[in-house]
C-alpha positions in Angstrom: 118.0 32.3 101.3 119.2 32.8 104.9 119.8 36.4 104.0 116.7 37.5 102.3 114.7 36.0 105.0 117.0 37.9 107.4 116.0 41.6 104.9 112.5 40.6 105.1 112.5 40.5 108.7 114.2 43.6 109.2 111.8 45.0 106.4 108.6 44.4 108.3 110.0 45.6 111.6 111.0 49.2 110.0 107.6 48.8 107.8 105.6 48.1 111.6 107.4 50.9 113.2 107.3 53.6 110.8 103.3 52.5 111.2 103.6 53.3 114.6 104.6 56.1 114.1 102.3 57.3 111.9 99.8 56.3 114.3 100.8 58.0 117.2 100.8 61.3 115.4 99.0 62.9 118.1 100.7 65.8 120.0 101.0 66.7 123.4 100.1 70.1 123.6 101.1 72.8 125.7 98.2 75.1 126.5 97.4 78.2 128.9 94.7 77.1 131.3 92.9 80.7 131.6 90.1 81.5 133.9 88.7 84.2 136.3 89.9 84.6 139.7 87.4 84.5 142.6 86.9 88.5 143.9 85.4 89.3 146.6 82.7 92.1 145.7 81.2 93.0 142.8 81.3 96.2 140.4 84.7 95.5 139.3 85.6 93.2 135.9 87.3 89.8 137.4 91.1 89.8 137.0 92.0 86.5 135.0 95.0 83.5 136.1 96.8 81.8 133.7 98.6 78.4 134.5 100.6 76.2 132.3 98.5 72.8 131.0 99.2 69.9 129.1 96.9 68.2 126.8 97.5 64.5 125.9 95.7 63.9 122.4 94.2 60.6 121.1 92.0 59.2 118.5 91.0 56.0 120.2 89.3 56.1 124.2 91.2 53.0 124.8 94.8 53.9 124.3 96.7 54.7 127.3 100.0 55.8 126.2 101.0 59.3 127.8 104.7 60.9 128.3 106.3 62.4 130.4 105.0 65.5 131.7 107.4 68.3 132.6 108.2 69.4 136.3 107.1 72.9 135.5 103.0 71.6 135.4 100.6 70.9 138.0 99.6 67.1 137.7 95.9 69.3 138.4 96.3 70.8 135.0 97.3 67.5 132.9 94.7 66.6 131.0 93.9 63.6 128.3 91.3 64.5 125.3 89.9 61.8 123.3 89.1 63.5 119.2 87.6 60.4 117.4 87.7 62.8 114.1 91.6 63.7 114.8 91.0 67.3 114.3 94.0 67.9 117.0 96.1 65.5 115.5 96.7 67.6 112.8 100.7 68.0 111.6 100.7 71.5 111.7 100.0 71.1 116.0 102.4 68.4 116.3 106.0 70.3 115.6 109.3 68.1 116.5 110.2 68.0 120.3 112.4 71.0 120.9 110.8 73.2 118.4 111.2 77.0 119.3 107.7 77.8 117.8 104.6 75.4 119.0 100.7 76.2 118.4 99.1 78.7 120.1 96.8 77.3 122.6 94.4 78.3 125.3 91.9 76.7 127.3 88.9 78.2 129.2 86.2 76.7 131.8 83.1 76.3 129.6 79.6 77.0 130.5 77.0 75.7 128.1 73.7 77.5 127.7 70.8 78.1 125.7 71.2 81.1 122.8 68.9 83.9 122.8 69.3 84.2 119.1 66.1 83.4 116.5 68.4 81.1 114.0 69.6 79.4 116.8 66.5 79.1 119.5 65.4 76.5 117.8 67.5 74.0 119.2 67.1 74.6 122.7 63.3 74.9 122.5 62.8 73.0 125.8 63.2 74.9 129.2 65.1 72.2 130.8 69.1 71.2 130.2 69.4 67.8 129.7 71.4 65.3 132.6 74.4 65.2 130.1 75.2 68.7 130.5 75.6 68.1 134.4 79.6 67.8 133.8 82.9 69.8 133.4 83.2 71.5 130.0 86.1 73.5 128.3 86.8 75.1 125.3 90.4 74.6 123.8 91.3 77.1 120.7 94.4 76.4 118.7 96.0 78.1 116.0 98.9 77.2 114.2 102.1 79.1 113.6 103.5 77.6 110.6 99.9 76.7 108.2 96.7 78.4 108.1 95.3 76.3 110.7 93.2 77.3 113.6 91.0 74.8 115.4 88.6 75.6 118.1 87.0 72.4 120.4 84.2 71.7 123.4 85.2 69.4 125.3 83.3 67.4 127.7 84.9 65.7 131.1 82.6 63.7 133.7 82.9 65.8 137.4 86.5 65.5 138.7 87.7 64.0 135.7 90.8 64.9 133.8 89.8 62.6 130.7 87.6 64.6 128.1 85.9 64.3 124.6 85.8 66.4 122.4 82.2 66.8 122.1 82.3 70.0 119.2 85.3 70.9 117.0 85.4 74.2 114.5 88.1 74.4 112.4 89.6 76.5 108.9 92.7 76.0 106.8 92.5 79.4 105.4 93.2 81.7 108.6 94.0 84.8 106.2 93.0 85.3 102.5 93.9 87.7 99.8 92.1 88.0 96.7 91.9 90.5 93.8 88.8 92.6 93.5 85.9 90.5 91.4 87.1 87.1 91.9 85.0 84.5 94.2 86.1 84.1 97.4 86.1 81.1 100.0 86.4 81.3 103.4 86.9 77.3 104.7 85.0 76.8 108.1 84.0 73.2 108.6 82.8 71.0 112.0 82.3 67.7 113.7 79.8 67.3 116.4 80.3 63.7 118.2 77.7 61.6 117.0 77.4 59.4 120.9 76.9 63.0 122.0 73.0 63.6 122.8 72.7 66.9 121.6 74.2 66.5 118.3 71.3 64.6 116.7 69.1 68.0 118.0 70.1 70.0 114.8 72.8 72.6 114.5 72.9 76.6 113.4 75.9 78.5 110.9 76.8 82.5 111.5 78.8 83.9 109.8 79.8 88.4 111.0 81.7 90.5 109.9 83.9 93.0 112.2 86.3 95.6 110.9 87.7 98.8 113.0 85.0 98.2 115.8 81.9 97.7 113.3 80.2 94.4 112.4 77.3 93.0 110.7 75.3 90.2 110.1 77.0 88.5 107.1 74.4 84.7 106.8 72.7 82.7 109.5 71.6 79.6 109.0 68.8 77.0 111.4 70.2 73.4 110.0 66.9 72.6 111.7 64.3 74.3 110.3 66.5 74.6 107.2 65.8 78.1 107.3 68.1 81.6 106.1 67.7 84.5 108.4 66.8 87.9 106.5 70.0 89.8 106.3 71.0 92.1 103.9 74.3 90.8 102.4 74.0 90.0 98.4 76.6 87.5 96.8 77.4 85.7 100.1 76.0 81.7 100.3 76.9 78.3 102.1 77.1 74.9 100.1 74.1 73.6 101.7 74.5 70.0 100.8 78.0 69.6 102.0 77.2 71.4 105.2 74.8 68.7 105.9 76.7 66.0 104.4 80.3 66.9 106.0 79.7 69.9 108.0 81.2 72.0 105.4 80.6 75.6 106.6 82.6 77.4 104.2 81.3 80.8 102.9 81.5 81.4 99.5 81.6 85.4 98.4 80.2 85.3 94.7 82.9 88.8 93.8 85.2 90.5 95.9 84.4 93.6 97.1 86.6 96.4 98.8 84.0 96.4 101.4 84.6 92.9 101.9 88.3 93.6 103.8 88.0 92.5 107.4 87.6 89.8 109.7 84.9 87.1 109.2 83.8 84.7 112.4 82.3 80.9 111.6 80.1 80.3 114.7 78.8 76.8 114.8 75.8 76.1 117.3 74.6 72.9 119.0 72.3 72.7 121.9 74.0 74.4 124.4 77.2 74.7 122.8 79.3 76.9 120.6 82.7 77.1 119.4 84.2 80.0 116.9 87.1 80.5 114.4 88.1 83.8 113.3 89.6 84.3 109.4 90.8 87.9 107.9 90.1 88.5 104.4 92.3 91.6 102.8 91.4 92.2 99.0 94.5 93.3 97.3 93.7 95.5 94.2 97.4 96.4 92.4 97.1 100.0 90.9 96.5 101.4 87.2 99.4 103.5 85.7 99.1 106.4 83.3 101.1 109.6 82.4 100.2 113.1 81.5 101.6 114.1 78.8 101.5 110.4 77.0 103.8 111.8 74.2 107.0 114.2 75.2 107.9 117.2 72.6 111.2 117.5 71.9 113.0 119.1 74.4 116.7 121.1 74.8 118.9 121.6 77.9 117.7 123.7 80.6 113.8 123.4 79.8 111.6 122.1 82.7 109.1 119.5 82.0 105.8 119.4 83.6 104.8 115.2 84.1 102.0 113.8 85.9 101.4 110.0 86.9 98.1 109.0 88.4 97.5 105.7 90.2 93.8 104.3 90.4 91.8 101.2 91.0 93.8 99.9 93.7 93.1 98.7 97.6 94.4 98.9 100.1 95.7 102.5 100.0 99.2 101.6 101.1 101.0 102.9 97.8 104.4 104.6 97.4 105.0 106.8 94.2 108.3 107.4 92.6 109.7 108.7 89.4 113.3 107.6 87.8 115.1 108.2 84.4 117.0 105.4 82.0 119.2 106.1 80.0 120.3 104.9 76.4 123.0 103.5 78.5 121.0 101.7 80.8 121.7 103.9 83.7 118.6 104.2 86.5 119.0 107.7 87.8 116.3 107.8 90.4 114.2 111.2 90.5 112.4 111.3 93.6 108.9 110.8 94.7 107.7 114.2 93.0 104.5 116.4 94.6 102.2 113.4 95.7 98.5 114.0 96.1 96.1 112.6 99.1 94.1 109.5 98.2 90.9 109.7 96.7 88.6 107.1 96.9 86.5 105.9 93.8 82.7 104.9 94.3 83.6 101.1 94.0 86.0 101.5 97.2 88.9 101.8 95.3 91.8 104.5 95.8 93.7 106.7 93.5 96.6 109.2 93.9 98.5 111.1 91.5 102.7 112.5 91.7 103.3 115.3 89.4 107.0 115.5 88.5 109.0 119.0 88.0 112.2 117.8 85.8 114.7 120.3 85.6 116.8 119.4 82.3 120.0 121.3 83.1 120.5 120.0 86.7 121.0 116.1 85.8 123.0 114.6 83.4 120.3 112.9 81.3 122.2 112.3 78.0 120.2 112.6 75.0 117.5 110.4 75.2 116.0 107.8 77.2 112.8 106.8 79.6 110.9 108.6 82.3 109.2 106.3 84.8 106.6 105.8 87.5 107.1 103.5 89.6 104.1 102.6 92.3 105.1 99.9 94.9 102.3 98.4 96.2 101.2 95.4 98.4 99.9 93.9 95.4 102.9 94.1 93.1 104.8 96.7 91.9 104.0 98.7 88.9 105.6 100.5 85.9 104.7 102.7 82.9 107.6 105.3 80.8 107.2 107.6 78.1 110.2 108.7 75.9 112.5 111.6 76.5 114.5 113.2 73.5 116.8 115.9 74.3 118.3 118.3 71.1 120.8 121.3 70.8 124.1 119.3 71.8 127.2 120.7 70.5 128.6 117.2 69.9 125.5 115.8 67.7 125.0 112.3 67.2 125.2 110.2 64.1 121.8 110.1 64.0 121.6 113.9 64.6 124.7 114.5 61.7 122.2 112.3 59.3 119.3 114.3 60.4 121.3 117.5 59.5 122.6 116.7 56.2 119.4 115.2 55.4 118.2 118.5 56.1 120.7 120.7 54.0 120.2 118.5 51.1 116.3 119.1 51.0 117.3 122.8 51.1 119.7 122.8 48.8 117.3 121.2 46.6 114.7 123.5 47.3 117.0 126.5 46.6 118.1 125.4 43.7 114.5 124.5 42.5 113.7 128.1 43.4 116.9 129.6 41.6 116.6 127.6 38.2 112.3 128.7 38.5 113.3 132.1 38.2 116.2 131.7 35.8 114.0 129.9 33.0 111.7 133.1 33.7 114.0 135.3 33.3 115.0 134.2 30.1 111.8 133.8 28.3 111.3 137.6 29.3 114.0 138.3 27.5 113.6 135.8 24.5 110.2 137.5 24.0 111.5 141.2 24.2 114.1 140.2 21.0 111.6 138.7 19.5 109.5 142.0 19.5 
C-alpha cells in the first residue's frame, strides 16, 4: 500500500510538471529591432539601424516569469508582450534552446493613423485620435522556418514602458500554396483584435492585392462596418462572411485556379488606426500533356532515319525539360538526347506548350530489333512519359519470330504456286481431252 501511494505521488508530480510545461509554452524570441536613424537634412531616404531584441511572450498579464537574457542585448531592447489569444505561442516559434534555425522576426516603431482608403474611411470617420492612441506602438512580424506560419502583431506599450499588448494580430498557416489549374483555392488569413482595446468595437476592413513582377491589383475589399464589397473586377474570388465576423476568418477563397492567379497575395486587416499584413505566394502547378507524331511507327531496317515529334501542352509554369530515350526488349534505357526543342508557346488559357522533334539515326546505335521510343518531360509538377513501338527488320541472324514469319510466308506461296500450277494443268488437259474427242 506503501508503494502505490509512493507511484501515485510521483505520478502527480510528473502529471503537474509536464502541465507546467505545457503551459509555459511561450518563447522568448529573438527579434531585429529596426528603425530609421535621425539625419540631419532632408532630400535623402533615411539610412535604417538594426539592434538585437528580445521578446518575452505570455498569455496571462499577471505572470512574471522571464529568463535569462543574453549579454549580447541591451536591457533598453528587452521587452515583455502580453497575447491573451496566444498567437505567439505558437510551436512552430518556440524551437528547443540551441536550435540553429529560429523564426524570423523583426520589429518596427509603429505610428497609427487614419487610412485614406474608401473601404476603410469608415472607421476613422472622426477627425480626432482618441487618448488611447497617445502611447508607444510597434509592429512585430514573424514567420516561421520550419511550418507555414507567419504572424504579423500591433502592439501597444504605455510611454517608457517595455510591457506591451498585443492590441492586433494577422496571421496564415498556408505561407505558399500550389494547386493544379481548376481546383478551388484557399488562402488562410485570419485575426484577433483585443476586445479591452477601444478601437476594436469601431468595426474593421479585409484587402486582399495581388503583386507579381512589379504589377498589382485590387483582388476584394471589404467595410466589416458598413458590411459593404468595394467594386473590383476580380470574378471567382470571395470571403466566408459569417466566419469573418464570427472568428475573424479572413481567408480568400478562389472559386478555380487560374494561370493568372500565380503570384503573391497580401491579407491587410484594418482597425481604427491600425493595420498589420501577411504576405502568401500562390504558384499553380499545371503538369504537361504528352503526345507523339507519328502515333504508329512503319517498319523500319538498319540505317533508315526516323523523323519523331513530341509536343508538350497544358502545362504552367514553363519550367520544362524535354528528352527522348530508347528501351530495349532487354530492358536497356539508352538515353537519346534532348532532340531540336522549340520556344514555348503560350495557349489562350495561360498555359504553355513546347514541342522536341527527334532525328534517329538507325545505324549509329545499337537498338536491337525492337523496343520503345520515349519522351520524357520533367516538370515541377511531375514528370511525364509517353512511347510508341519501334520494330527494326533485315537482320541476317532473324529471330524465331522472324524464321516463323518466313516459313509462314514460303508456305502461303508454295500454296499459291501450286494452286496456280495445278489451274493450268487441269486446263491443259481438257484442251486436249476435247481435241481427241473431235
Amino acid at each position: 500500500m506503501k508503494n502505490f501511494t509512493k507511484f501515485y505521488k510521483l505520478t502527480l508530480v510528473a502529471v503537474s510538471c509536464l502541465i507546467q510545461a505545457c503551459s509555459g509554452g511561450c518563447p522568448v524570441l529573438e527579434c531585429w529591432f529596426v528603425q530609421e536613424k535621425a539625419v540631419r537634412g532632408g532630400g535623402l531616404t533615411a539610412a535604417t539601424s538594426q539592434e538585437k531584441s528580445l521578446l518575452h511572450i505570455r498569455t496571462d498579464p499577471q505572470s512574471t516569469e522571464r529568463r535569462k537574457s543574453p549579454s549580447d542585448i541591451s536591457p533598453d531592447r528587452i521587452y515583455l508582450i502580453t497575447d491573451p489569444a496566444a498567437t505567439l505561442c505558437h510551436r512552430s516559434l518556440n524551437p528547443p534552446r540551441g536550435s540553429v534555425e529560429n523564426p524570423r522576426c523583426e520589429m518596427n516603431p509603429f505610428l497609427p493613423h487614419p487610412s485614406s482608403l474608401k473601404w476603410v474611411f469608415s472607421l476613422t470617420e472622426s477627425a480626432f485620435s482618441p487618448v488611447y492612441l497617445q502611447a508607444d506602438w510597434f509592429s512585430v512580424a514573424l514567420q516561421s522556418l520550419k511550418e507555414p506560419l507567419g504572424v504579423t502583431t500591433v502592439t501597444r506599450a504605455p510611454t517608457g514602458s517595455k510591457e506591451q499588448n498585443v492590441v492586433l494580430s494577422v496571421t496564415s498557416k498556408t505561407m505558399s500554396v500550389q494547386s493544379r489549374l481548376g481546383e478551388p483555392v484557399l488562402l488562410d488569413c485570419g485575426f484577433w483584435a483585443d476586445p479591452s482595446s477601444p478601437l476594436s468595437g469601431k468595426g474593421f476592413a479585409v484587402e486582399w492585392r495581388y503583386q507579381f513582377k512589379g504589377h498589382g491589383r485590387l483582388v476584394l475589399a471589404y467595410d466589416g462596418k458598413t458590411d459593404r464589397l468595394a467594386d473590383t473586377q476580380e470574378k471567382g474570388a470571395t470571403l466566408d462572411f459569417e466566419a469573418l465576423h464570427e472568428k475573424g476568418n479572413a481567408s480568400l477563397i478562389l472559386q478555380e485556379a487560374e494561370v493568372r492567379h500565380s503570384g503573391t497575395y497580401i491579407c491587410t486587416v484594418f482597425l481604427p488606426y491600425l493595420v498589420a499584413q501577411v504576405a502568401i505566394d500562390l504558384e499553380i502547378v499545371e503538369p504537361p500533356s504528352l503526345s507523339i507524331h507519328p502515333s504508329t511507327l512503319p517498319l523500319t531496317v538498319p540505317g533508315q532515319t526516323l523523323n519523331i515529334q513530341c509536343e508538350a501542352s497544358g502545362f504552367a509554369p514553363l519550367t520544362l525539360e524535354l528528352s527522348w530515350e530508347f528501351k530495349g526488349a532487354d530492358g536497356k534505357i539508352i538515353p537519346l538526347g534532348s532532340g531540336s526543342v522549340t520556344g514555348h508557346r503560350q495557349a489562350w488559357d495561360g498555359t504553355y506548350g513546347q514541342t522536341t522533334r527527334l532525328e534517329l539515326d538507325t545505324s549509329k546505335l545499337d537498338l536491337g530489333r525492337r523496343g520503345e521510343v520515349t519522351c520524357v518531360a520533367v516538370h515541377p509538377g511531375g514528370t511525364r512519359r509517353t512511347s510508341v513501338t519501334l520494330n527494326l527488320i533485315g537482320f541476317s541472324s532473324p529471330s524465331i519470330e522472324d524464321s516463323m514469319a518466313m516459313v509462314g510466308v514460303a508456305l502461303v506461296l508454295y500454296g499459291l504456286i501450286k494452286f496456280v500450277s495445278w489451274t493450268f494443268t487441269s486446263s491443259d488437259e481438257a484442251d486436249i481431252q476435247e481435241k481427241k474427242e473431235k
